[in-house]
N, CA, C and O atoms as CSV, one atom per row, in Angstrom:
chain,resi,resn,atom,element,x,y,z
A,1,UNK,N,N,119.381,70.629,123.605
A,1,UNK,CA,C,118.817,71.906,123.995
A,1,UNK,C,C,118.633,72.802,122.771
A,1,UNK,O,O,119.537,72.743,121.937
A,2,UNK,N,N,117.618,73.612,122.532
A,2,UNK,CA,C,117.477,74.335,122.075
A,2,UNK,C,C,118.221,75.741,121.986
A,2,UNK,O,O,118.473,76.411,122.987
A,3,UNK,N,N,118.507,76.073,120.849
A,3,UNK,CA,C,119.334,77.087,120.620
A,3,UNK,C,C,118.741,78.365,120.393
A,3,UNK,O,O,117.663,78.302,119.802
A,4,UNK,N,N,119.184,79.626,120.727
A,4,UNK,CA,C,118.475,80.980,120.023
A,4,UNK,C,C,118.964,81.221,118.571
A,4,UNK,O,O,118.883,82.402,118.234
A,5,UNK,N,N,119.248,80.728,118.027
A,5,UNK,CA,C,119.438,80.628,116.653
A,5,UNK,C,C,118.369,79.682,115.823
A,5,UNK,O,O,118.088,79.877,114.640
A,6,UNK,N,N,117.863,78.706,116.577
A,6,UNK,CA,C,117.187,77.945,116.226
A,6,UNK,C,C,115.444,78.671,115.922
A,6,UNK,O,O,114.812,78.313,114.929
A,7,UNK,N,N,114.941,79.552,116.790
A,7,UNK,CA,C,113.621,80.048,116.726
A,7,UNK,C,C,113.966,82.006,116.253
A,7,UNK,O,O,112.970,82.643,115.910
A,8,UNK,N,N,115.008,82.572,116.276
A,8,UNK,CA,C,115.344,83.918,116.246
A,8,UNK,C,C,114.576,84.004,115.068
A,8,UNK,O,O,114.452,83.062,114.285
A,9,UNK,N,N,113.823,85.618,114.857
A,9,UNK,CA,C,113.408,86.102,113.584
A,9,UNK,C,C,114.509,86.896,113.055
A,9,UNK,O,O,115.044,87.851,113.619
A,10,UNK,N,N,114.895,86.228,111.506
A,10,UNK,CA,C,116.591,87.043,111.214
A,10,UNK,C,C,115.757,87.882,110.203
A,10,UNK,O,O,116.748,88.000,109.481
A,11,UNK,N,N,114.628,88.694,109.394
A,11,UNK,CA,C,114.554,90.004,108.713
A,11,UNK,C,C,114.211,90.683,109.921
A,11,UNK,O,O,113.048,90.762,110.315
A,12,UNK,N,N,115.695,91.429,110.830
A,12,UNK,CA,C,115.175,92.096,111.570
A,12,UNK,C,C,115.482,93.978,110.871
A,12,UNK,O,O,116.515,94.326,110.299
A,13,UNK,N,N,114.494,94.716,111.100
A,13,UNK,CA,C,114.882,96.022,111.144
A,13,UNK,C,C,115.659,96.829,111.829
A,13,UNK,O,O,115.212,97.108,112.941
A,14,UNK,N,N,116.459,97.205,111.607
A,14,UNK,CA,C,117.601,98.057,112.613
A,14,UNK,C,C,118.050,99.473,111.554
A,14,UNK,O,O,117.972,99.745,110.356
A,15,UNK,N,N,118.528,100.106,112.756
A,15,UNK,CA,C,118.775,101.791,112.058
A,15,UNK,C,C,120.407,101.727,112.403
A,15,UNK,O,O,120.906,101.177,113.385
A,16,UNK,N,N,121.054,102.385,111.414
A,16,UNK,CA,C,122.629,102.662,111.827
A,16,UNK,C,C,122.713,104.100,112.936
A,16,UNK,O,O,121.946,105.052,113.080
A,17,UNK,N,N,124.073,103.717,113.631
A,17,UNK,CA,C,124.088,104.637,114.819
A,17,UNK,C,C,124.231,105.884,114.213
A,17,UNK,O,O,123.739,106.813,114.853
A,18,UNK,N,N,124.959,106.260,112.777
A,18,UNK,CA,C,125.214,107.944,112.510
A,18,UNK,C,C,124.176,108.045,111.253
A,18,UNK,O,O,124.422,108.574,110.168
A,19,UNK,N,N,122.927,107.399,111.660
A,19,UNK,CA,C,121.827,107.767,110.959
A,19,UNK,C,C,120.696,108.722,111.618
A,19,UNK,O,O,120.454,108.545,112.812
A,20,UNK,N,N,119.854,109.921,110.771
A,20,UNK,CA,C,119.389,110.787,111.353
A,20,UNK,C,C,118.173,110.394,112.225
A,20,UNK,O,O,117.221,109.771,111.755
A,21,UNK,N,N,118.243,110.764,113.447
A,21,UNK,CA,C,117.016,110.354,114.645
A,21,UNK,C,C,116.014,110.392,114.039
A,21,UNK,O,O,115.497,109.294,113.834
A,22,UNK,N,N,115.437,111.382,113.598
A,22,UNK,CA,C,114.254,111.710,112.946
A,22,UNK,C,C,113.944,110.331,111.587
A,22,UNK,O,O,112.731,110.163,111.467
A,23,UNK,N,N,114.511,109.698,110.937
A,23,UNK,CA,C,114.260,109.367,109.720
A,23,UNK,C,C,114.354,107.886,110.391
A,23,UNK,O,O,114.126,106.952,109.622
A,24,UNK,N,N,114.752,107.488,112.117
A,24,UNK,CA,C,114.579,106.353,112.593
A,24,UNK,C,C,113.319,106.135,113.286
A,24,UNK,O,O,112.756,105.041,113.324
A,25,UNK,N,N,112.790,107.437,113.958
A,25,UNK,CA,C,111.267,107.504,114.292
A,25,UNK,C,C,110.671,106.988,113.482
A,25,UNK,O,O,110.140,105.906,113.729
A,26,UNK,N,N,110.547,107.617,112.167
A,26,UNK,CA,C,110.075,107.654,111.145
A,26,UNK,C,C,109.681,105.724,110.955
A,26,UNK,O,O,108.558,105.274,110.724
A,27,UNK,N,N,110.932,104.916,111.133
A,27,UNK,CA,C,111.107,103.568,110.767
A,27,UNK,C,C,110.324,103.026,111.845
A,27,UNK,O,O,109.732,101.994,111.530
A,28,UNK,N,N,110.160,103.395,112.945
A,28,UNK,CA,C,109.933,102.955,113.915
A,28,UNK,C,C,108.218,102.803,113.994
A,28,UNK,O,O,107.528,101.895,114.458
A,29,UNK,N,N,107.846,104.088,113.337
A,29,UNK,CA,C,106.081,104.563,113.460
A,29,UNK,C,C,105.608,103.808,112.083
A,29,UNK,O,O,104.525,103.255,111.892
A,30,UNK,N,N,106.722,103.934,111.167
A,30,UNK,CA,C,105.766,103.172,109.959
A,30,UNK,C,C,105.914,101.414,109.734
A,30,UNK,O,O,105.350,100.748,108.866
A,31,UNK,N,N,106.923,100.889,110.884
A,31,UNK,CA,C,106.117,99.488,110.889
A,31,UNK,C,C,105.965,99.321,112.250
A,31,UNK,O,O,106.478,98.266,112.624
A,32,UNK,N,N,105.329,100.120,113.344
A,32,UNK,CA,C,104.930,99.828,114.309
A,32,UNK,C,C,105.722,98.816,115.240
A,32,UNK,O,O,105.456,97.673,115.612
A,33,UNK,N,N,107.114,99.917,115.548
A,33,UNK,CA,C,107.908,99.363,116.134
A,33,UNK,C,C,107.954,99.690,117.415
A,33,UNK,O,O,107.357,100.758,117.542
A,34,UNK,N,N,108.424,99.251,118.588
A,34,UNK,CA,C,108.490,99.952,120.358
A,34,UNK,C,C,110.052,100.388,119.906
A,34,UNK,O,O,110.498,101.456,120.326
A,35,UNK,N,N,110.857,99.541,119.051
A,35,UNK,CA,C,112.834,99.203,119.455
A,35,UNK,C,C,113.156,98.869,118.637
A,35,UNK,O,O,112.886,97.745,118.213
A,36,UNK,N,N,113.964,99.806,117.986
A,36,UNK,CA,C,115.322,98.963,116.817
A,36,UNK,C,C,116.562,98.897,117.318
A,36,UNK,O,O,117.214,99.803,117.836
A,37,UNK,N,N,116.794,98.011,117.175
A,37,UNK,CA,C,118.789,97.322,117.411
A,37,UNK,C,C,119.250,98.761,116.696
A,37,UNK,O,O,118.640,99.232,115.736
A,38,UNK,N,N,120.243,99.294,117.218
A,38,UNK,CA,C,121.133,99.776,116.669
A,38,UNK,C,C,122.583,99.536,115.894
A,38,UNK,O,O,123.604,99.657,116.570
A,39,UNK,N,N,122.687,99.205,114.512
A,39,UNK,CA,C,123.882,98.867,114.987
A,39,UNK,C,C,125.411,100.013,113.790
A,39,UNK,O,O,125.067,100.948,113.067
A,40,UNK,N,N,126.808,99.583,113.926
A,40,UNK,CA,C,127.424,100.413,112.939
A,40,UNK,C,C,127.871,99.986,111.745
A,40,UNK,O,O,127.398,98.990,111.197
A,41,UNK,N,N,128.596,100.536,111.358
A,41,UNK,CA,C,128.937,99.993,109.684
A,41,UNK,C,C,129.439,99.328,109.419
A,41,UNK,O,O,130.053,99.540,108.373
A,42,UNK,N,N,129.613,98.120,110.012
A,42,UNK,CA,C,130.301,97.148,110.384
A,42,UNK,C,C,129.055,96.126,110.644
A,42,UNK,O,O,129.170,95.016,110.123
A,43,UNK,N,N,128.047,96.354,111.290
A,43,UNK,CA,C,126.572,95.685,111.941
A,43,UNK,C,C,126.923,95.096,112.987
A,43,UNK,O,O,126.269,94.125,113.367
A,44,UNK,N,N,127.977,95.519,113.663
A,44,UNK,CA,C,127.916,95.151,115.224
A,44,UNK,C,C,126.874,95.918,116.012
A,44,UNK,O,O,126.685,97.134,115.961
A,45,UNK,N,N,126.256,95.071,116.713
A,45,UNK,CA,C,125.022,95.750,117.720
A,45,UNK,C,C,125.986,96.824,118.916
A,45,UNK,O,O,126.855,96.487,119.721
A,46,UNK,N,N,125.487,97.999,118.658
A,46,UNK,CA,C,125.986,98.979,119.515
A,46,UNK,C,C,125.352,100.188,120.355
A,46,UNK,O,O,125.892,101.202,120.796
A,47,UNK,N,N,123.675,99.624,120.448
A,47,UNK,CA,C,122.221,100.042,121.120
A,47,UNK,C,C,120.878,99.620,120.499
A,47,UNK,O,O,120.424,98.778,119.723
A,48,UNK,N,N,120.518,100.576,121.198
A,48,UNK,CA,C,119.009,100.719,120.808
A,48,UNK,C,C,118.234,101.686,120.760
A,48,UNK,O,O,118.595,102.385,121.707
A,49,UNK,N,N,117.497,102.122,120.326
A,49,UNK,CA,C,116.233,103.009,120.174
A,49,UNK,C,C,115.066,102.700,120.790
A,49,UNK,O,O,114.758,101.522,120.609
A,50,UNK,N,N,114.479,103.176,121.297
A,50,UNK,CA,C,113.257,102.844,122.459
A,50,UNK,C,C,112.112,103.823,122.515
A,50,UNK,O,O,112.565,104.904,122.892
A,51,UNK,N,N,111.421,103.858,122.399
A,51,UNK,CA,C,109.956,104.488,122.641
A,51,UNK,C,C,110.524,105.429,123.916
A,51,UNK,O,O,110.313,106.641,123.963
A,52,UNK,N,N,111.099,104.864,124.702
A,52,UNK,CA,C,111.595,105.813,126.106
A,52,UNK,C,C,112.430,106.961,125.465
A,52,UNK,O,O,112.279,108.161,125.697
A,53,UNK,N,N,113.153,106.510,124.792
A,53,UNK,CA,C,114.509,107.336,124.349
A,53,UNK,C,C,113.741,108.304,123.212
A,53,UNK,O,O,114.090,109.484,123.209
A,54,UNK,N,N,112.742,107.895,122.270
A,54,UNK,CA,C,112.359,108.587,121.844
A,54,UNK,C,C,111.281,109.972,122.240
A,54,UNK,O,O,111.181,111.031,121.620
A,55,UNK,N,N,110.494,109.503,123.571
A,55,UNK,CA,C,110.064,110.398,124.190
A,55,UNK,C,C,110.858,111.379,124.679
A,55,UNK,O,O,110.578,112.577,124.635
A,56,UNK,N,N,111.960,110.852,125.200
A,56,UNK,CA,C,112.811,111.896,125.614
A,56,UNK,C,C,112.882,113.016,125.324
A,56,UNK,O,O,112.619,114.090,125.865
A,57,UNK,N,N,113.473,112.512,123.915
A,57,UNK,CA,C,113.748,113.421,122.951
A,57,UNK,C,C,112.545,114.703,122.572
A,57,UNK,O,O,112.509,115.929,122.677
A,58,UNK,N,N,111.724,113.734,122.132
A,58,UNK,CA,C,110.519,115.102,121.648
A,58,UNK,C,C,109.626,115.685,122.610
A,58,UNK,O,O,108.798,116.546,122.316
A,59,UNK,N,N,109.875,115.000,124.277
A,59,UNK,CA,C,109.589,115.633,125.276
A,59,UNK,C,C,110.081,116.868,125.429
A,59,UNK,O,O,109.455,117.917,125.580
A,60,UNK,N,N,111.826,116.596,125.356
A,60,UNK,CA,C,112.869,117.866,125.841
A,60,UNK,C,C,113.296,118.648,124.788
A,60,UNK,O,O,114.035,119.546,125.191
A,61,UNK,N,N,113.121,118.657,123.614
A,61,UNK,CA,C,114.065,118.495,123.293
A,61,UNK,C,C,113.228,119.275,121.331
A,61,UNK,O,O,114.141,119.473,120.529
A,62,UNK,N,N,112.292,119.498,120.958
A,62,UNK,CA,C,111.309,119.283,120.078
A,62,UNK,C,C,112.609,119.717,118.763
A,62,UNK,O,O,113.563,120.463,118.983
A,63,UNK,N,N,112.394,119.211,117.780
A,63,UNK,CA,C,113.475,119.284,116.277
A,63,UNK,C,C,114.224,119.732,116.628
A,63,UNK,O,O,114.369,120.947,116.496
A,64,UNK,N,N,115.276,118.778,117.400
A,64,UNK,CA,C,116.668,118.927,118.086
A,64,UNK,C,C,117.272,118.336,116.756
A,64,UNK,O,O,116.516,117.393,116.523
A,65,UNK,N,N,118.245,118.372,115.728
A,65,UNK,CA,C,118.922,117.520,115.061
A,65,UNK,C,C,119.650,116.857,115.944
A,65,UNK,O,O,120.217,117.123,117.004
A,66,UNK,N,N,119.461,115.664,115.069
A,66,UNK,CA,C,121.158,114.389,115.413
A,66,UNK,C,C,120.961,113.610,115.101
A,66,UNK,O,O,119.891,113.445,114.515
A,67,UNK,N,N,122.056,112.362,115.314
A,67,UNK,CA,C,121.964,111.221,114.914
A,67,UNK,C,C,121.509,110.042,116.056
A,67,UNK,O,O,121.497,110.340,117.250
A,68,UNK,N,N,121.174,108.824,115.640
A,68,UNK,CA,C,120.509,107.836,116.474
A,68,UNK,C,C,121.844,107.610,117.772
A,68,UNK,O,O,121.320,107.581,118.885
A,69,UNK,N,N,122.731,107.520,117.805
A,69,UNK,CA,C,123.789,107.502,118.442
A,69,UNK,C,C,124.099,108.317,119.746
A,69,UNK,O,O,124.538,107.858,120.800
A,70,UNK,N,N,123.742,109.775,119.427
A,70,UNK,CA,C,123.205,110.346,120.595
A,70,UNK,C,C,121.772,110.387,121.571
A,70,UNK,O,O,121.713,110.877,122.699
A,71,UNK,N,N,120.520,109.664,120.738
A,71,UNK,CA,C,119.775,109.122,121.956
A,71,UNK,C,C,119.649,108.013,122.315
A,71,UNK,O,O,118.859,107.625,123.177
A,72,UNK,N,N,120.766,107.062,121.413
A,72,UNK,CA,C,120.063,105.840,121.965
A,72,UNK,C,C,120.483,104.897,123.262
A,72,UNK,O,O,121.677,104.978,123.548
A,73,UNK,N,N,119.866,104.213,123.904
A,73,UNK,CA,C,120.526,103.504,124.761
A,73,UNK,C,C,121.774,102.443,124.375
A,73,UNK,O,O,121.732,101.411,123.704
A,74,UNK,N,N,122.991,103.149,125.113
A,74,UNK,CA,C,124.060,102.005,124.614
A,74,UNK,C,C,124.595,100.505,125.620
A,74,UNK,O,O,125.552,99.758,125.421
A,75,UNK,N,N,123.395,100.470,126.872
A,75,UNK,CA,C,123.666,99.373,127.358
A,75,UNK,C,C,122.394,98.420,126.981
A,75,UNK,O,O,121.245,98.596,127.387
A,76,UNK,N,N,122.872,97.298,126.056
A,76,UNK,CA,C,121.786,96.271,125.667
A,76,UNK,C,C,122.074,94.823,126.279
A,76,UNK,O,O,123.117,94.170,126.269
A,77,UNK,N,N,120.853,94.539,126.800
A,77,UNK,CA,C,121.243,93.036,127.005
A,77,UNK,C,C,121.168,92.136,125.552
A,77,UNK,O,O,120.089,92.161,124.961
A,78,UNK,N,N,122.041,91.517,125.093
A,78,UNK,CA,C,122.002,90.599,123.990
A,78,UNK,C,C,122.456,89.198,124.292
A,78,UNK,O,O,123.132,89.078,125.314
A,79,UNK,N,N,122.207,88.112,123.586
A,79,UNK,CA,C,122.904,86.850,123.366
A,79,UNK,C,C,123.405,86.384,122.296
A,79,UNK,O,O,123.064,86.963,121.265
A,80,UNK,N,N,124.149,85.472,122.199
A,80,UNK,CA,C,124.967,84.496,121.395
A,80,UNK,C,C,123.922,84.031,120.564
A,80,UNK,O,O,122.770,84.100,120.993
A,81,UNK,N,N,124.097,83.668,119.685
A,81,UNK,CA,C,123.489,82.292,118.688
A,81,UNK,C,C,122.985,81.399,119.241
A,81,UNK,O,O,121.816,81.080,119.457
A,82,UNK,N,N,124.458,80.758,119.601
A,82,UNK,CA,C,124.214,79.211,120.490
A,82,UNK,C,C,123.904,79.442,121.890
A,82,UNK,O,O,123.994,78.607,122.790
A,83,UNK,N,N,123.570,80.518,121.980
A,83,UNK,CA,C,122.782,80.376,123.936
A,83,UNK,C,C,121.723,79.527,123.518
A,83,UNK,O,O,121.142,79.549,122.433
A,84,UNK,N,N,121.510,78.704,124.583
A,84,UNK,CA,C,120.816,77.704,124.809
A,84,UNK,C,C,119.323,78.968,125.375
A,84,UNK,O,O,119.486,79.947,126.103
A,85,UNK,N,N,117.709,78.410,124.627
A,85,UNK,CA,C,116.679,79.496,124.738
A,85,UNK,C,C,116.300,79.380,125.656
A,85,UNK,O,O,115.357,80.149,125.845
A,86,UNK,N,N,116.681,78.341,127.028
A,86,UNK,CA,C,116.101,78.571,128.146
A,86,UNK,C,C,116.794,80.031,128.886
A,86,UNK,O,O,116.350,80.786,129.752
A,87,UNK,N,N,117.965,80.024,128.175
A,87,UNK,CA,C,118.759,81.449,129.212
A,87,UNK,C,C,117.853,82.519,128.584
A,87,UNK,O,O,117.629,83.317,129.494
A,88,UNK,N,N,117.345,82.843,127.685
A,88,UNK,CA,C,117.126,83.837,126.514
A,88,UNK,C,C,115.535,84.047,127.150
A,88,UNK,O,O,115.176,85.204,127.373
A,89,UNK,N,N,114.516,82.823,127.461
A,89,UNK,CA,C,113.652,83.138,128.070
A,89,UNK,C,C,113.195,83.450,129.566
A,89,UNK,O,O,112.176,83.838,130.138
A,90,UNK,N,N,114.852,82.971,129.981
A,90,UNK,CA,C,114.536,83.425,131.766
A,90,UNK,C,C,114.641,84.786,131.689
A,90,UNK,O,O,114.045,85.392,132.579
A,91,UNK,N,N,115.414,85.646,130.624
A,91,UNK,CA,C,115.786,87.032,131.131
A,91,UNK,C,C,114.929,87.563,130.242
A,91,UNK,O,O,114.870,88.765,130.501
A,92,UNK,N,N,113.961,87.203,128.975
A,92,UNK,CA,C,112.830,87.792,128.790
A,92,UNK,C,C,111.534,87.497,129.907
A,92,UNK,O,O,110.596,88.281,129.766
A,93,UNK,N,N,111.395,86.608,130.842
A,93,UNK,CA,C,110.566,86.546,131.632
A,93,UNK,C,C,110.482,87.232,132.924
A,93,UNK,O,O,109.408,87.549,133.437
A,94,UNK,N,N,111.933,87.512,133.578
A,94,UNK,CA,C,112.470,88.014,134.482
A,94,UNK,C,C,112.714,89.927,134.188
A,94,UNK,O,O,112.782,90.819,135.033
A,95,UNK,N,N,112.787,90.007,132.844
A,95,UNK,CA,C,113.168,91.657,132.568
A,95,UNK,C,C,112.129,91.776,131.764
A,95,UNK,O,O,111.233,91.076,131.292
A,96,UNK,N,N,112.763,93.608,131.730
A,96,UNK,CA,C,111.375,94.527,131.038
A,96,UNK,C,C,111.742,94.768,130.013
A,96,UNK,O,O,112.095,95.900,129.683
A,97,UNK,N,N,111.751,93.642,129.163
A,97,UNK,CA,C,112.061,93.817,127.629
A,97,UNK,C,C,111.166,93.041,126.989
A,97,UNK,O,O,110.692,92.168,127.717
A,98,UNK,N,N,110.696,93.058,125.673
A,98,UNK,CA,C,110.186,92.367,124.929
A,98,UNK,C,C,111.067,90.843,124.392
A,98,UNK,O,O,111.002,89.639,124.638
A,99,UNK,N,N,111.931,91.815,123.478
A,99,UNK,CA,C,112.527,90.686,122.779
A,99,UNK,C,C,113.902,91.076,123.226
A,99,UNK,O,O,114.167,91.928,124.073
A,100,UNK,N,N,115.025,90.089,122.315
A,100,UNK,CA,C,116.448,90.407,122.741
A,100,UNK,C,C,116.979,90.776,121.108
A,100,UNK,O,O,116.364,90.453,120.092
A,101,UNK,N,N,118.227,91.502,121.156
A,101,UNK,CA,C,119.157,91.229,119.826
A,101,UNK,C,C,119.944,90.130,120.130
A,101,UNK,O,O,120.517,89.917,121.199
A,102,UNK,N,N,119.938,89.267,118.875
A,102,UNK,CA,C,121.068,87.562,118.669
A,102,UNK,C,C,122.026,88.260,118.316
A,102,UNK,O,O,121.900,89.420,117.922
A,103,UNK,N,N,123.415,87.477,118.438
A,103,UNK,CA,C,124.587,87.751,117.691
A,103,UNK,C,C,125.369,87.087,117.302
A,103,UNK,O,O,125.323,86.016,117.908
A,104,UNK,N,N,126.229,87.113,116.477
A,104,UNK,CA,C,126.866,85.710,115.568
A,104,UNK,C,C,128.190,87.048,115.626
A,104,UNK,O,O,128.139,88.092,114.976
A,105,UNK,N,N,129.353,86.627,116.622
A,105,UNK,CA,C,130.755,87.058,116.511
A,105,UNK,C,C,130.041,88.944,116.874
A,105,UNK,O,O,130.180,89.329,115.713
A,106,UNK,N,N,129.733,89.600,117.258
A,106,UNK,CA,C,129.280,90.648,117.102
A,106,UNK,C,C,128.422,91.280,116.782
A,106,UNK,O,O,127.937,92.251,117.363
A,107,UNK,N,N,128.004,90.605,115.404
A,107,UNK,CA,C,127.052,91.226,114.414
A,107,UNK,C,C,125.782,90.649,114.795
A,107,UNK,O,O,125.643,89.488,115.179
A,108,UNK,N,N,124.310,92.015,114.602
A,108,UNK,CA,C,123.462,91.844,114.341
A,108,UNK,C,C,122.486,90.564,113.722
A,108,UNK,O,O,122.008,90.897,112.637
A,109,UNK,N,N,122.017,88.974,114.217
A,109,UNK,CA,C,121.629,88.482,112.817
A,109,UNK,C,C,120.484,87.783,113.008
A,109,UNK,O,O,120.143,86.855,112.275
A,110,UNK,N,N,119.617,88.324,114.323
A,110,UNK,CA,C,118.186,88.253,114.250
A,110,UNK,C,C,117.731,88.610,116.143
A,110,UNK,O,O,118.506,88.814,117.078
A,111,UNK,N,N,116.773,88.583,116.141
A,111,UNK,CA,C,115.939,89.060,117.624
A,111,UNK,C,C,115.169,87.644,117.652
A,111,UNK,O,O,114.787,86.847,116.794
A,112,UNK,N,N,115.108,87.758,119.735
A,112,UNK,CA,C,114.038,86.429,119.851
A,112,UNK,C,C,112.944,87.218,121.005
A,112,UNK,O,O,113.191,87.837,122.040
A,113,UNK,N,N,112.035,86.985,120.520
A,113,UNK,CA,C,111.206,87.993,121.389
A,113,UNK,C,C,109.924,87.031,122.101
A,113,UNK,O,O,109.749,85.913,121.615
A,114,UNK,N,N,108.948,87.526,123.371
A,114,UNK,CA,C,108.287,86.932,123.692
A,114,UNK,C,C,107.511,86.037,123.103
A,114,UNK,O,O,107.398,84.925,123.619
A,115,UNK,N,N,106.806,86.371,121.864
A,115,UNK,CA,C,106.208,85.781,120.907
A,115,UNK,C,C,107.087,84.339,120.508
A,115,UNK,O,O,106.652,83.188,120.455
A,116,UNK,N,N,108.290,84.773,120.286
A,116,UNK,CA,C,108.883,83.623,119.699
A,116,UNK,C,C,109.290,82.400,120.233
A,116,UNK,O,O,109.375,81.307,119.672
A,117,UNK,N,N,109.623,82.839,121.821
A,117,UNK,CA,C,109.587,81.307,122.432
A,117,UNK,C,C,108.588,80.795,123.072
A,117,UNK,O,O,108.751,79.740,123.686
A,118,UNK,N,N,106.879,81.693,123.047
A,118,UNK,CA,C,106.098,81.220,123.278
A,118,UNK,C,C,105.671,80.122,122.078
A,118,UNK,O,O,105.394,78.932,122.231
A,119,UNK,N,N,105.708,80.908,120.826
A,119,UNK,CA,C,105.020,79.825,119.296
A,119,UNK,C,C,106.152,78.432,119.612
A,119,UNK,O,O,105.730,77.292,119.425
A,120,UNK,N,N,107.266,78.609,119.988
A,120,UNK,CA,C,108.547,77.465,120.252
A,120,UNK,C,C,107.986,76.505,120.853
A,120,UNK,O,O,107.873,75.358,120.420
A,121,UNK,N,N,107.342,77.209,122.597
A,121,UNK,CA,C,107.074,76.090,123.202
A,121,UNK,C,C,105.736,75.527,123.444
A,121,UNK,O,O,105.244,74.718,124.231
A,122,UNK,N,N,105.348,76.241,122.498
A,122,UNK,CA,C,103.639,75.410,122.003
A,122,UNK,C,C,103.605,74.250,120.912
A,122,UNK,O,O,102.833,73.296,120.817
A,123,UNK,N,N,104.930,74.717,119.941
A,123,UNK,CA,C,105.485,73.733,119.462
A,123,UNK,C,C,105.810,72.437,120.003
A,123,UNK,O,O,105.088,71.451,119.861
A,124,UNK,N,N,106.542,72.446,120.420
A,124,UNK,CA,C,107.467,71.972,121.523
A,124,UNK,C,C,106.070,70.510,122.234
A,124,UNK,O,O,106.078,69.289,122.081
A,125,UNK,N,N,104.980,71.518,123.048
A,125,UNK,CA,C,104.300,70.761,123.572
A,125,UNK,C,C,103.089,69.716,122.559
A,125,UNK,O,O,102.570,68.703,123.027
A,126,UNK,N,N,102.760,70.336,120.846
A,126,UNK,CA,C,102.279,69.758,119.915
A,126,UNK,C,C,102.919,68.542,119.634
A,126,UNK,O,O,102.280,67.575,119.220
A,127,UNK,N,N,104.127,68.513,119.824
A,127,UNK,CA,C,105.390,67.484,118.567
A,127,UNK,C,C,105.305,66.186,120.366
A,127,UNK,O,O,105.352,64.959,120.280
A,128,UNK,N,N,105.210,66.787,121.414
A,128,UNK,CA,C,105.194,66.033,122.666
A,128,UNK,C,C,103.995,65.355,122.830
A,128,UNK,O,O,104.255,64.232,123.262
A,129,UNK,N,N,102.621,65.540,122.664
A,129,UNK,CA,C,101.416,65.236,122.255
A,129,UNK,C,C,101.185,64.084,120.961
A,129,UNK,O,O,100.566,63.031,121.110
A,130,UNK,N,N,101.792,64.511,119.736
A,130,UNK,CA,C,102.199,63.265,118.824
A,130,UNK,C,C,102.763,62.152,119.442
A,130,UNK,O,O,102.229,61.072,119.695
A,131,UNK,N,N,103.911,62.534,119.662
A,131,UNK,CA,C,104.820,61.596,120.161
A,131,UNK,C,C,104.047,60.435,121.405
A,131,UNK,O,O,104.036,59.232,121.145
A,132,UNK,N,N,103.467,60.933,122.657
A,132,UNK,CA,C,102.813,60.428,122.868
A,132,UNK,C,C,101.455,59.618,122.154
A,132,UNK,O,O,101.519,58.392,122.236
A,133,UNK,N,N,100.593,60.020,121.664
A,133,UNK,CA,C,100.028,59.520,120.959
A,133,UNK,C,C,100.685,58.173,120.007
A,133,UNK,O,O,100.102,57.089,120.005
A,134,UNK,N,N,101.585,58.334,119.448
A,134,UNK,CA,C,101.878,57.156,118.771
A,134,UNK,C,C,102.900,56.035,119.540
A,134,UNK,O,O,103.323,54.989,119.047
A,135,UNK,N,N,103.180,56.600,120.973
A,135,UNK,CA,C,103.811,55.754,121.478
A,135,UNK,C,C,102.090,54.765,121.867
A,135,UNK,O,O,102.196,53.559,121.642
A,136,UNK,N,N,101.213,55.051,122.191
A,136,UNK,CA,C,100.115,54.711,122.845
A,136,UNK,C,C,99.575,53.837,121.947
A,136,UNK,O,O,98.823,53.031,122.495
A,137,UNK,N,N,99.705,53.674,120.534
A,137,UNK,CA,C,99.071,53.399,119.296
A,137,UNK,C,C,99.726,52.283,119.264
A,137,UNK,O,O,99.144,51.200,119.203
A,138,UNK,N,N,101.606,52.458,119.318
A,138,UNK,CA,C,101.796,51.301,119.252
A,138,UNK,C,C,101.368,50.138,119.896
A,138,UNK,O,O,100.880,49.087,119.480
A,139,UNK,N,N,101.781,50.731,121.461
A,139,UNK,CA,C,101.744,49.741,123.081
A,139,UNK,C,C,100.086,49.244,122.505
A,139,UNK,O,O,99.994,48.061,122.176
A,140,UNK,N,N,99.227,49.834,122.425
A,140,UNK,CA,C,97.468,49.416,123.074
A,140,UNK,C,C,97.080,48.917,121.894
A,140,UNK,O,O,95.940,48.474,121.755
């Protein structure tokens, strides 16, 4: 079985939790992000930042100071390393998330997002297509 460690993108971007909101927007708009992992000084994942959470904010709220910690969402769904990517894609297929945060013991150490177990299992069905093929080459 395939692992989420195996397809995860690990240069992921993330903002620390007692870092200033404003200067995480900021991260968020200049590489055209929806969500950064949150995590602390330590890089244990301990939220997220969200396009929701950020509306919030400059909905209610317009040059409120603070830090990412007070808007961000602190319930995240995440997985293991070694979760096997069929669990990883039932609950990206089933929920309203894009991608997930991975974790190795706690820490932050890559995201697997729709994109990624789609390119997986196009893979997946290319390397199955060979394979056939040269079983056919041999037999005929």
């Amino acid at each position: 079985m395939t692992k989420a460690k195996e397809v995860m993108t690990t240069n992921v971007i993330s903002v620390r939790d007692d870092e200033d909101i404003y200067s995480a927007i900021r991260v968020m708009d200049i590489n055209e992000i929806t969500g950064l992992p949150v995590v602390d000084e330590k890089g244990r994942l301990v939220g997220v930042i969200t396009e929701k959470d950020v509306l919030a904010l400059l909905y209610t709220m317009r040059d409120k100071p603070g830090v990412v910690r007070e808007f961000m969402t602190a319930e995240v769904v995440s997985f293991d390393i070694e979760t096997d990517l069929a669990e990883v894609a039932e609950a990206l297929r089933t929920q309203n998330f894009r991608r997930v945060p991975i974790l190795d013991d706690g820490r932050l150490v890559g995201i697997v997002s729709r994109r990624d177990v789609i390119r997986h299992m196009q893979e997946l069905r290319r390397e199955d297509r060979l394979l056939r093929d040269s079983i056919l080459e041999l037999v005929f």
